[in-house]
N, C-alpha and C positions, 0 to 999 in steps of 0.2 A: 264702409270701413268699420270695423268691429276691435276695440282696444281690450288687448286680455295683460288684466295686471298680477303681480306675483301674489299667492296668498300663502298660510301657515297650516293652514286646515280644511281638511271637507269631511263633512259629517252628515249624512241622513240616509234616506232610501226615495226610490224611487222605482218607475216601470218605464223601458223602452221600449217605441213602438215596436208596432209588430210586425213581423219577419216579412223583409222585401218578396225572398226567392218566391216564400210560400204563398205570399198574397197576390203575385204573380201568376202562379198556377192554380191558386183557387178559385180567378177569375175564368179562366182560361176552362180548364175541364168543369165549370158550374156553368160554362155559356155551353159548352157539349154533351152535356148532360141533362136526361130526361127529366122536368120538375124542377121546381124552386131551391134551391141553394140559399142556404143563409151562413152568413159568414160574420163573424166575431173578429174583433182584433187586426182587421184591414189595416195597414197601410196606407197612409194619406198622403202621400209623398205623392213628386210629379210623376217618378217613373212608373208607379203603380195606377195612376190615373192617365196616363197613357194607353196601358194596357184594357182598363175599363172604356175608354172613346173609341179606340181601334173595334172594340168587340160592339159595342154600341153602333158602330155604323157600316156592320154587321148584319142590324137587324132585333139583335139581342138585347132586351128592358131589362137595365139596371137599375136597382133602387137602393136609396142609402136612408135608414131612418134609426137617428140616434148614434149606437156602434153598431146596428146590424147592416148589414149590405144584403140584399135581396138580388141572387143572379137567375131570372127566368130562362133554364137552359132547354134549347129546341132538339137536343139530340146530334148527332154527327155529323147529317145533315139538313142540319136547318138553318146554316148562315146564307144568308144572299150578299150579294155583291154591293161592295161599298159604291157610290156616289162621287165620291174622287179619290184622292192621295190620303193615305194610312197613314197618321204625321205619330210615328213614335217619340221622336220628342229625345230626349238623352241617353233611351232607353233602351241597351243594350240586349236586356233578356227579354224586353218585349219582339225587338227586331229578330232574334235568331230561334225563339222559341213559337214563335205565330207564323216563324217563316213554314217550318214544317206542315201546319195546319192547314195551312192557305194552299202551298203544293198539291193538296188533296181534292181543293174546291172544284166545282165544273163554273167555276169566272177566274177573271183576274184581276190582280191588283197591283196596287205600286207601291211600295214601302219607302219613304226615307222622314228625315229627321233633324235634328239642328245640326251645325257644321262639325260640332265632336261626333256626334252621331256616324256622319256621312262620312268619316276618314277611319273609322273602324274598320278589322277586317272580317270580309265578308262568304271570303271563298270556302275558309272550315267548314262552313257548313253546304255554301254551292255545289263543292265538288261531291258531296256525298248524298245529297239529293237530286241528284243530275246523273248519277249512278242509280237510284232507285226511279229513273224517267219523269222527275219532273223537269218542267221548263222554266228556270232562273236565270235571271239575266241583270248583270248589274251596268244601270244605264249609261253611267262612263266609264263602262270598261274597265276600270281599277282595282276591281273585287270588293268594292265598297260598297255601299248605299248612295244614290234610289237602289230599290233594288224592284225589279217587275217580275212578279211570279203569275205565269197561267197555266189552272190547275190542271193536274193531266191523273191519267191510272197509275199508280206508283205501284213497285214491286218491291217485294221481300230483300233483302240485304244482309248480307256478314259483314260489320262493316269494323276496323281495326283504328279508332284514331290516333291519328302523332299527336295529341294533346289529351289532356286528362280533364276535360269542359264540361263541366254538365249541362254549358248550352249548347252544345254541339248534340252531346247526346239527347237531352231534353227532344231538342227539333225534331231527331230523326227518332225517337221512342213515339214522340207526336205525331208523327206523317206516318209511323209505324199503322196507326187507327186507320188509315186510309188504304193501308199496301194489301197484294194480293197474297202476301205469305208473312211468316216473321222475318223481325227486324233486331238486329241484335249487337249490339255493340260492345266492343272490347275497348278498353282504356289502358294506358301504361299505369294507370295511378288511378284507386278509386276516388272519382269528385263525388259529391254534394248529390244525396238520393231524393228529395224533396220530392220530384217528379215520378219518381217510381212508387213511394209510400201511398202519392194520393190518386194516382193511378189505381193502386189495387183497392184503395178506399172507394172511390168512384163503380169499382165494381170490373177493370179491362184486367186480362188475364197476362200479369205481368210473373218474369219470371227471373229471380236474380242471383246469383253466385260468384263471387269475387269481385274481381274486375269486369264482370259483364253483366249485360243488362239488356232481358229480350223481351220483345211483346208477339203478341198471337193477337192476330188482328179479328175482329168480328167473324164468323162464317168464316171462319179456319180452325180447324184442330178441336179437339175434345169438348170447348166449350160453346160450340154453335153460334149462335147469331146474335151474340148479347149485347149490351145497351150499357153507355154508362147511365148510372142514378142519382140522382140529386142527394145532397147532403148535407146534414151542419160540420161546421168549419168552426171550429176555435183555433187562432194563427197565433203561436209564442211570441213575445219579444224576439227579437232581432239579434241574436250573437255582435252581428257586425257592429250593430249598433251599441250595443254593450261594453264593446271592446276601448272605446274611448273613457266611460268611467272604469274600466279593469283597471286600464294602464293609468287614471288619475288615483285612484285608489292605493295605487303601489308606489309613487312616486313623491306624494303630497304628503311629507312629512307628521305623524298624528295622525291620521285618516283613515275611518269606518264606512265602510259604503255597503249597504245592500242595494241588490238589485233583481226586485220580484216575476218571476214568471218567464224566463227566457228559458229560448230553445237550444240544448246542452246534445242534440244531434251528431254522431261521433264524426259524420264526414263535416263539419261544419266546425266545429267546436278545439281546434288544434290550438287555439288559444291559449287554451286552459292548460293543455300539457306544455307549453312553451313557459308560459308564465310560472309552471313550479318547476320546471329544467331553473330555473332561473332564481326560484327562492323566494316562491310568491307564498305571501299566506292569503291562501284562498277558499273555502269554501263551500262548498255544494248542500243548501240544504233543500230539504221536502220534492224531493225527486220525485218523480211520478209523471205519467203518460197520456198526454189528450189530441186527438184525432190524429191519432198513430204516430205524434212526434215527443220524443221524451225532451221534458221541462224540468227546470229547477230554478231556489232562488239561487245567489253567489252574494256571498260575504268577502269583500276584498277588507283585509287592512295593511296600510303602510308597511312595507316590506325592503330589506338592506340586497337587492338584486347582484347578479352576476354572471357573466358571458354567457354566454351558450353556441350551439352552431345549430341552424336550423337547413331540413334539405330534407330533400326525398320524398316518399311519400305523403310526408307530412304535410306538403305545402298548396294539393289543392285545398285542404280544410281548412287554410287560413289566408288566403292569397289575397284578399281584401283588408286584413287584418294587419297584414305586412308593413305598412306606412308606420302604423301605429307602434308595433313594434320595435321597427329601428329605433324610433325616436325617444323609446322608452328603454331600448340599448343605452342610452347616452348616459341614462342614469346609475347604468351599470357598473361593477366592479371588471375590468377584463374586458376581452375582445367579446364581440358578436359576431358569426359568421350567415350570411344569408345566401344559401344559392340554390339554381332550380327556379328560380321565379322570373323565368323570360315573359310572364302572359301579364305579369307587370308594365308592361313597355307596350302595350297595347288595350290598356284599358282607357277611363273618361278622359287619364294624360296618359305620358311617359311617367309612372310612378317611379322609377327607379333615378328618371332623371332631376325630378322636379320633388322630391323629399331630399336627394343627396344637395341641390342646391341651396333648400330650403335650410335645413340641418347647418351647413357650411356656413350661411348667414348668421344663426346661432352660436356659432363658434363652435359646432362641433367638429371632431376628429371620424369624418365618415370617406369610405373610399369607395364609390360605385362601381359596378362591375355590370359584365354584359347582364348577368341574370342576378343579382341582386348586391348585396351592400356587405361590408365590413367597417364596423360599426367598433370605435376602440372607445370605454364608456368613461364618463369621469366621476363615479359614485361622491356623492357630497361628504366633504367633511367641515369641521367646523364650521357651520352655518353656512358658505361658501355654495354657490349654484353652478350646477353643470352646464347652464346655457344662458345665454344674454339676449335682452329682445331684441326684434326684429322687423322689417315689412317682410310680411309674406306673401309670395303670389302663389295662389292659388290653381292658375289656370282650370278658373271656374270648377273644380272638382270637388266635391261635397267631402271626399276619405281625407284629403288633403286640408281643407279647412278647418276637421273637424281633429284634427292627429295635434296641427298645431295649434289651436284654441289649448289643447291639453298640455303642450309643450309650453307653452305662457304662462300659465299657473309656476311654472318653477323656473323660470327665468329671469335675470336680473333686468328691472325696467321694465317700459311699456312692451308692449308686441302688439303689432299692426296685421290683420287678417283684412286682405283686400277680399273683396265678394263673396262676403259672409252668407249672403241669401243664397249661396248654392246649398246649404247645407237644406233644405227644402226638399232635395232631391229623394233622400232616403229619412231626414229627420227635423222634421221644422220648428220644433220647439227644443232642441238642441241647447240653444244660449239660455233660454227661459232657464231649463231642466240643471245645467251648469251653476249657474248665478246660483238656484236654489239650493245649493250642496255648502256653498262656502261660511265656512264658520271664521275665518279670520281670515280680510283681504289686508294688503299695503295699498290700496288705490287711495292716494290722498294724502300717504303720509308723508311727511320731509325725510 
C-alpha cells in the first residue's frame, strides 16, 4: 500500500525513463541484426525485460554494462529454438510483436504469460498472420495466449486493419522480413511509427505514406538481398511516462516542472496537443533529433484548465495517456468529452471501467461510456479540491497507479494506491522521482 498525501507545490526537473515502445524494438531488430548493438537509455521495466529473456533464449548474448546494453545480433536467421515456453510476463507488445518474428522461424514455440497477459486478445493479430500462411494456434481456443506458433514460409499481404495498433502492424511489418513478397498495411488511423523509423535505421527497405506502412522483404524488389546492421541506439524518455508529471505539473497549484529529454514523436505525443486544447502552459524547449526519433525538454507550469472533447484520429497517439487525462478533466473548468477509445477496454485492465470507478470513489462527476468517458470537471476555487481521497484499486496496472498517485497530490486527505509495485512494469522509481518534486506536502499536518 502506497499513501499519497495532498501537497501545495512541485518544483524541480527531472528525466523519465526511456521509451517502452522503442526499447522494445531496439532489442528486437538488435537480436536480427548483423553486429553488436548498443543501446543507451533502455528501459528497466519488467516488460522490456521480458522482451530481453524471450530473445536470450533464442540463443542471442545480451549484455548490460553501466547504461549501455550490448545486443550480439546473428542476423534474420540466427535464432534457434527456445528450450521451453517464452514467458512474456505482462507484456503485451512483447507478445504481439515477436509473434510475427517467430511465424518466420523454421522451429516452434509457445508464447504465454501471467493471467492479465493470457486474457488479452490475441486474434488481431492471428487472423492476419494466418492469412500470410503461418501456423498460430491459441491453446484454449479463446483467441488469447498460450499461444503456439510453428514457423512456416510466409507470404506477402495487403492487409487493411479494423483497428489503428501498431502492434498489429508492428507483428505483421516484422514477419514482413520473412514473407516472399511485400507486406503492407493500412490503418483507419495513423498509430505510433517507432517500428517503421528503426526499421529503416537498421538498414530493411521500409516504405511509408499516410496511413500505410509497407516492407520489401530481403531478395525482393530493387534492393536485393540485404541485411539488417547493427547500430547505436539512444532511446528518448518515455511520453507515456511523462504524461503523469505533465498532468501533476498542470494541476499542483504553484508548479514548475521540467522534464529533460523526452520523445515529442507526433504519432505519440497527442498529449501535448490535448493539454493546450485545454490551457495548458506548456513548453517545448531544445528540440532536436537523435536516432531518427525527435526529442525535447517540456516545461510544464500550473495551469487554470478547461473541457475539451477528445476523438478521432487523435486518440491512437494518446491511448495510454487517456487514464491520465480524465483524471486531469476533473480539474477542469467544463465538460471533457472522451470517445473512439474502445482499445481501452482491452488493455493490462478495462481502462475505461476501472478509472471511471476509481474517479467515482474520488467524488468525481464521470459518466463511462462504451469507448470512453465524460468527464464534467470541478476547477478549484477558493482553496476548495476537486477530489477527496481514496482506496484505489489498481487491478495490478501500472497507468492506473500511476494516473492516481497524481490524482492524490490534489485531493482532500490520504489516498490509498493498493499495489503500488506494479508501477515497475514501465517505471520503477516512479514514487522515488514524485516524493522528489514536492516543495510543500500537508502529510502530518492537523
Amino acid at each position: 500500500m502506497k499513501v499519497i498525501y495532498p501537497v501545495n507545490k512541485l518544483q524541480g526537473s527531472l528525466r523519465v525513463p526511456g521509451d517502452k515502445s522503442i526499447s522494445h524494438r531496439a532489442v528486437m531488430l538488435g537480436s536480427l541484426a548483423e553486429g553488436t548493438s548498443r543501446v543507451r537509455g533502455f528501459l528497466k521495466g519488467a516488460d522490456c525485460l521480458s522482451t530481453i529473456n524471450c530473445f536470450r533464449q533464442m540463443g542471442i548474448r545480451i549484455e548490460e554494462k553501466g547504461d549501455v546494453l550490448s545486443i550480439y545480433g546473428k542476423g534474420l536467421k540466427g535464432l534457434t529454438a527456445p528450450e521451453g515456453i517464452l514467458d512474456v510476463g505482462n507484456s503485451g507488445t512483447t507478445t504481439r510483436l515477436i509473434s510475427g518474428i517467430l511465424a518466420g522461424q523454421p522451429f516452434e514455440t509457445t508464447l504465454s504469460g501471467d493471467q492479465s497477459l493470457n486474457s488479452r486478445p490475441m486474434k488481431r493479430i492471428m487472423d492476419p498472420l494466418t492469412q500470410m500462411g503461418a501456423h498460430i494456434s491459441s491453446l484454449k481456443e479463446n483467441g488469447c495466449a498460450p499461444l503456439r506458433i510453428r514457423g512456416h514460409r510466409l507470404h506477402g499481404i495487403d492487409y487493411r486493419s479494423p483497428v489503428a495498433s501498431a502492434q498489429v502492424k508492428s507483428c505483421l511489418l516484422l514477419a514482413g522480413l520473412y514473407a516472399d513478397g511485400p507486406v503492407k498495411v493500412t490503418e483507419p488511423a495513423r498509430s505510433r511509427d517507432h517500428t517503421e523509423r528503426m526499421l529503416k535505421a537498421f538498414g530493411a527497405d521500409i516504405r511509408c505514406h499516410g496511413k500505410e506502412s509497407t516492407i520489401i522483404p530481403p531478395a525482393y524488389g530493387r534492393t536485393g538481398d540485404y541485411h539488417l546492421h547493427a547500430r547505436e541506439i539512444m532511446i528518448p524518455g518515455d511520453i507515456s511516462s511523462a504524461a503523469y508529471f505533465i498532468a501533476a505539473g498542470l494541476i499542483v497549484p504553484d508548479s514548475c516542472i521540467e522534464i529533460r529529454n523526452v520523445g515529442i514523436n507526433d504519432t505519440r505525443a497527442g498529449i501535448l496537443s490535448v493539454c493546450r486544447d485545454m490551457g495548458a502552459d506548456i513548453r517545448l524547449l531544445n528540440r532536436r533529433e537523435e536516432s531518427g526519433e525527435p526529442v525535447a525538454d517540456i516545461l510544464i507550469r500550473s495551469s487554470r484548465l478547461h473541457g475539451t472533447v477528445i476523438e478521432g484520429d487523435i486518440i491512437p497517439t494518446l491511448i495510454d495517456e487517456l487514464p491520465v487525462i480524465a483524471m486531469m478533466a476533473c480539474f477542469a473548468e467544463g465538460e471533457t468529452i472522451i470517445r473512439d477509445a474502445h482499445e481501452l477496454k482491452v488493455k493490462e485492465s478495462d481502462r475505461i471501467t476501472i478509472v471511471s470507478d476509481n474517479l467515482k470513489r474520488m467524488g468525481a462527476d464521470v459518466t463511462p461510456a462504451e469507448d470512453g468517458f465524460i468527464i464534467r470537471g470541478k476547477a478549484s476555487r477558493s482553496g476548495s479540491r476537486a477530489l477527496k481521497g481514496a482506496r484505489i484499486s489498481c487491478a495490478n496496472d501500472h497507468r492506473i497507479a500511476m494516473t492516481f498517485a497524481i490524482a492524490g497530490l490534489c485531493a482532500d486527505g490520504e489516498t490509498l494506491i493498493e499495489d503500488p509495485d506494479c508501477v515497475d512494469i514501465s517505471y520503477p522509481d516512479f514514487f522515488r522521482e514524485l516524493d522528489g518534486l514536492i516543495v510543500d506536502s500537508e502529510e502530518g499536518r492537523d
